[in-house]
C-alpha positions in Angstrom: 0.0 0.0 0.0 1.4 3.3 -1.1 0.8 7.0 -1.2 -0.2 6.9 -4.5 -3.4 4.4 -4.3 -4.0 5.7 -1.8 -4.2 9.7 -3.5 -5.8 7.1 -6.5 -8.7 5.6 -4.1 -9.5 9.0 -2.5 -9.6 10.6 -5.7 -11.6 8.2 -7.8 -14.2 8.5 -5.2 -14.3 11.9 -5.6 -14.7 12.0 -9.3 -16.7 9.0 -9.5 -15.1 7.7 -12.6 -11.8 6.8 -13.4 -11.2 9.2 -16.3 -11.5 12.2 -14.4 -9.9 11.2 -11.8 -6.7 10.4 -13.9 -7.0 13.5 -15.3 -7.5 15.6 -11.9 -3.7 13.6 -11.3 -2.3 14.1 -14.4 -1.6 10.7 -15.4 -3.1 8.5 -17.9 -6.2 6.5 -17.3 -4.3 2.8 -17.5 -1.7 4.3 -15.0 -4.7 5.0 -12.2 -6.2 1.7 -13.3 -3.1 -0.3 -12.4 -2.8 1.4 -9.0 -6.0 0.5 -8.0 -6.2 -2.7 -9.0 -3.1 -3.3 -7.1 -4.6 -1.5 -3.8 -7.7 -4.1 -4.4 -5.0 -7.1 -5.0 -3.4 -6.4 -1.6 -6.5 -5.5 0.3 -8.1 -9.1 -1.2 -11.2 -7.3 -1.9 -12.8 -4.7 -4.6 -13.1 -1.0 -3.6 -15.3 -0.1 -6.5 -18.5 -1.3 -8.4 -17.6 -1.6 -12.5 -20.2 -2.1 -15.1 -20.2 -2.1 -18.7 -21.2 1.1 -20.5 -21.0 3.1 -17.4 -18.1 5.7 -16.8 -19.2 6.0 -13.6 -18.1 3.9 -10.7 -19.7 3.4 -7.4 -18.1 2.5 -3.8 -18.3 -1.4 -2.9 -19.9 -2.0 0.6 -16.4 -2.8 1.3 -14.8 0.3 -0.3 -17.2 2.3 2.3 -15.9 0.2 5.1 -12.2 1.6 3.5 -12.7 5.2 3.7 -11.6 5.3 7.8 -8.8 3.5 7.5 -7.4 5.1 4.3 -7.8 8.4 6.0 -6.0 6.9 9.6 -3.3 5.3 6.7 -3.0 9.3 5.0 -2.8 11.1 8.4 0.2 8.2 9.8 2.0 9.3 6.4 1.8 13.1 6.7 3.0 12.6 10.4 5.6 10.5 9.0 6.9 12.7 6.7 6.6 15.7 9.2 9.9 14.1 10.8 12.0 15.3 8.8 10.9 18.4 9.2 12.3 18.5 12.8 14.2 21.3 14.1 17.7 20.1 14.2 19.3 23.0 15.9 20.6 21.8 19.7 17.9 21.8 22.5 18.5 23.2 25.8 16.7 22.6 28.9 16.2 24.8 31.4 14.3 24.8 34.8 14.7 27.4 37.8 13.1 28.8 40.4 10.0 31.6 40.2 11.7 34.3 41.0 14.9 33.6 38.6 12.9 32.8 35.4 10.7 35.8 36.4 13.0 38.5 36.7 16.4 37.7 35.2 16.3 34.6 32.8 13.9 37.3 30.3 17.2 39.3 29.8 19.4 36.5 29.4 17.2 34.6 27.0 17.3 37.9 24.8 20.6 38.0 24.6 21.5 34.3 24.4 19.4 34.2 20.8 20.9 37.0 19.9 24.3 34.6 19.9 23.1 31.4 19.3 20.5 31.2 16.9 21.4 27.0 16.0 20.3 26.4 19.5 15.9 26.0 20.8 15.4 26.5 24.7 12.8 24.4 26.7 12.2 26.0 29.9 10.0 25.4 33.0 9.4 26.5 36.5 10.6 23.9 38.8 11.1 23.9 42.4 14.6 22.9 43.8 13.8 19.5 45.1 12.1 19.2 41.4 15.1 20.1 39.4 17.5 18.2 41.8 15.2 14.7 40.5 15.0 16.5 36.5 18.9 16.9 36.5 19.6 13.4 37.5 16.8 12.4 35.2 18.6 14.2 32.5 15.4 15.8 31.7 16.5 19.2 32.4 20.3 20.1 31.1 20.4 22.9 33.6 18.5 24.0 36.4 18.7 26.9 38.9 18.1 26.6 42.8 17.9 28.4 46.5 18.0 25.2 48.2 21.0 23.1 47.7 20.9 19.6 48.9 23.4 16.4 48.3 21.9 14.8 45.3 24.2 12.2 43.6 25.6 12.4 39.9 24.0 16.0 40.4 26.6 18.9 41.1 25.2 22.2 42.4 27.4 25.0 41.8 26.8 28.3 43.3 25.7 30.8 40.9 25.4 34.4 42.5 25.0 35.9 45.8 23.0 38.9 46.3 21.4 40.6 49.5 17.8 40.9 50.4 16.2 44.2 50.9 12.9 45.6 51.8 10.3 46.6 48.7 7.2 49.1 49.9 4.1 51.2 48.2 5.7 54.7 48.3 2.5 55.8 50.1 3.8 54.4 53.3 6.8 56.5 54.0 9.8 54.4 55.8 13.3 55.5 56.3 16.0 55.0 53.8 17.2 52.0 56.1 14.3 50.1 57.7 14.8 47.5 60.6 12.1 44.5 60.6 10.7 46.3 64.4 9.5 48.9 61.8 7.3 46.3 59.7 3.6 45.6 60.3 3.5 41.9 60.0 -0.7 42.0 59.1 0.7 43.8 56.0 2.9 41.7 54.4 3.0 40.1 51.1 4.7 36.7 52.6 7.4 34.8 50.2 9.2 31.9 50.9 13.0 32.2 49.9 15.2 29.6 51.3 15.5 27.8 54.7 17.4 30.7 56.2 15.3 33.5 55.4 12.6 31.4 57.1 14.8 31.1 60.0 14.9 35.0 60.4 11.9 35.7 59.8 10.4 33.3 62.6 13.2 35.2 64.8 11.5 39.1 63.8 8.0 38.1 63.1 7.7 34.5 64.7 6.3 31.7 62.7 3.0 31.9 63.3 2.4 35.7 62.6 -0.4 36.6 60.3 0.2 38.2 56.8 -1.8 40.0 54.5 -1.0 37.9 51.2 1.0 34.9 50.9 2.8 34.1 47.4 4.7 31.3 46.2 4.4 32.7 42.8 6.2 36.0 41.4 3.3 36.9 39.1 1.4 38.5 41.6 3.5 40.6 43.4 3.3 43.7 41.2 0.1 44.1 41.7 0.2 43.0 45.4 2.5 45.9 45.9 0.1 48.8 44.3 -2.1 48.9 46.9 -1.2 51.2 50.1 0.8 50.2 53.0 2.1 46.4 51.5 5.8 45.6 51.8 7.7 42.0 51.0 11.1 41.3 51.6 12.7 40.4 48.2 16.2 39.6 46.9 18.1 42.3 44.9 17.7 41.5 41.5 13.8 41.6 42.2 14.0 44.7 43.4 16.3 46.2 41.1 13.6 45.0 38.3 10.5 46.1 39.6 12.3 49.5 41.0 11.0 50.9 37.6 7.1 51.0 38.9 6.3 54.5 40.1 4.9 53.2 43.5 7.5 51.1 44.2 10.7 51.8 46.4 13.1 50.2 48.0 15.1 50.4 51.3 18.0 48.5 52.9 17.5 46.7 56.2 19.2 46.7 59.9 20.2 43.2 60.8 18.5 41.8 57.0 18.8 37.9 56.5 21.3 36.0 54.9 22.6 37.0 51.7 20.4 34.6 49.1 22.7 32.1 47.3 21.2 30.6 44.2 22.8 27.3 42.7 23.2 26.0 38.9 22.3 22.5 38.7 24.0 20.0 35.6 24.6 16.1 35.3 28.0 15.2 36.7 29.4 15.0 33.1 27.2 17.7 31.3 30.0 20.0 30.4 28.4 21.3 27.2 29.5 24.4 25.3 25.8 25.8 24.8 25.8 25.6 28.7 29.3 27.7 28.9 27.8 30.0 26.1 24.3 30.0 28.4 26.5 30.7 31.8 28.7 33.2 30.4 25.3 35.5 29.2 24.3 35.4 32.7 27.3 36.3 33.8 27.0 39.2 31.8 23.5 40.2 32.8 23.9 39.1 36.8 26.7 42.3 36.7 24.5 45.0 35.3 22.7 44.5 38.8 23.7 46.5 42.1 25.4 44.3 45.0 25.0 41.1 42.9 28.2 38.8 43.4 28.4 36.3 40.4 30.5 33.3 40.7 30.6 32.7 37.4 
């Protein structure tokens, strides 16, 4: 069974006669003939109802029973076909954490296609524990973290370091330099950052101190922080990115947390150049940002 009878079958019932179907092909009436009748051969049964002094031709009971599985055959050979059609620049792929893919990966992305136009990118939001299983999955190539754990054939190499400030609604007025006694824990838009921001913030606001949102998404924190009186603590390269809103504004803190340290994630032996190129664009972008230590 080929393409052509089947093209031949499908158009033949269209026409209704074998004449203009040939001629709707472009081939010669005894060429469509023999296609068909070696269809029929192989299928051990006739497709069509010929009689004598009639140029049209009718569908067998059988034939009918045909038209499903010719069209499953036709769509199996376009999908067939559509493999070579497969992109066959590299694929790289990438998972991190919210705040990561939200506010720096965009600009590194940008400038990474800008470079490396032979190469697709997969990406998805993962959290660590996630990417730590992904990596050693190889389903991810490269994954960014705040919470490093021993995971075998995974290595997790520290990224960049950056400090975390305080981010308010310019409608409440706070000093340049803000200590946590200063912050009205009912009004905070509550984030979780890593195991030791936790730990401060049990110590300043204690664990079980009510909040006014809670996000463990970055989507919504923009529009969290429009309305009066809000505040989150946030690591600098949030801040530095949503600085840009008129009603936002940012202060240092007395006695702040722990400097945030996110990890890169790769497989053992994944030492792969369009991961070097990929590293060395963040690099690039992680130093256009204020008190951001790369260690790359």
């Amino acid at each position: 069974m080929t393409i052509l009878e089947i093209e031949a079958f499908f158009e033949i019932m269209k026409s209704g006669s074998i004449s203009a179907a040939a001629e709707n092909l472009y081939i010669t009436q005894p060429a469509l003939s023999r296609r068909l009748k070696t269809l029929e051969e192989e299928l051990g049964y006739d497709l069509f109802e010929r009689k004598k002094g009639l140029r049209q031709i009718h569908l067998t009971k059988k034939g009918e029973a045909f038209i499903p599985i010719a069209k499953k055959w036709m769509a199996v050979y376009k999908e067939a076909k559509k493999v070579n059609e497969i992109d066959n620049r590299k694929l790289l792929n990438i998972g991190s954490i919210g705040s990561v893919s939200s506010y720096i990966l965009p600009h590194v992305f940008k400038n990474f296609f800008i470079h490396n136009t032979q190469t697709r990118i997969c990406f998805h939001n993962y959290h660590s524990f996630e990417s730590y299983r992904y990596i050693d999955e190889e389903l991810l190539d490269i994954a960014f973290i705040s919470d490093d754990i021993f995971y075998k054939n995974v290595n997790t190499i520290p990224a960049f370091q950056e400090p975390m400030v305080l981010i308010t609604n310019k409608k409440k007025h706070y000093p340049e330099k803000v200590s946590p006694q200063m912050l009205d824990p009912l009004k905070e838009i509550r984030l979780p950052w890593n195991p030791e921001y936790d730990a401060w913030h049990d110590y300043w606001f204690q664990s079980t101190s009510e909040y006014s949102v809670s996000l463990d998404q970055m989507n919504l924190l923009e529009y969290f922080l429009s309305l009066d009186n809000l505040w989150a603590i946030v690591p600098m390269s949030v801040a530095y990115r949503i600085s840009y809103l008129d009603y936002v504004k940012v202060h240092e803190l007395e006695n702040a947390p722990p400097q945030r340290i996110i990890y890169y994630l790769i497989k053992s032996h994944n030492h792969s150049q369009v991961i070097k190129d990929f590293l060395n664009i963040l690099d690039k972008e992680l130093k256009l940002i204020p008190q951001v230590v790369s260690y790359l």
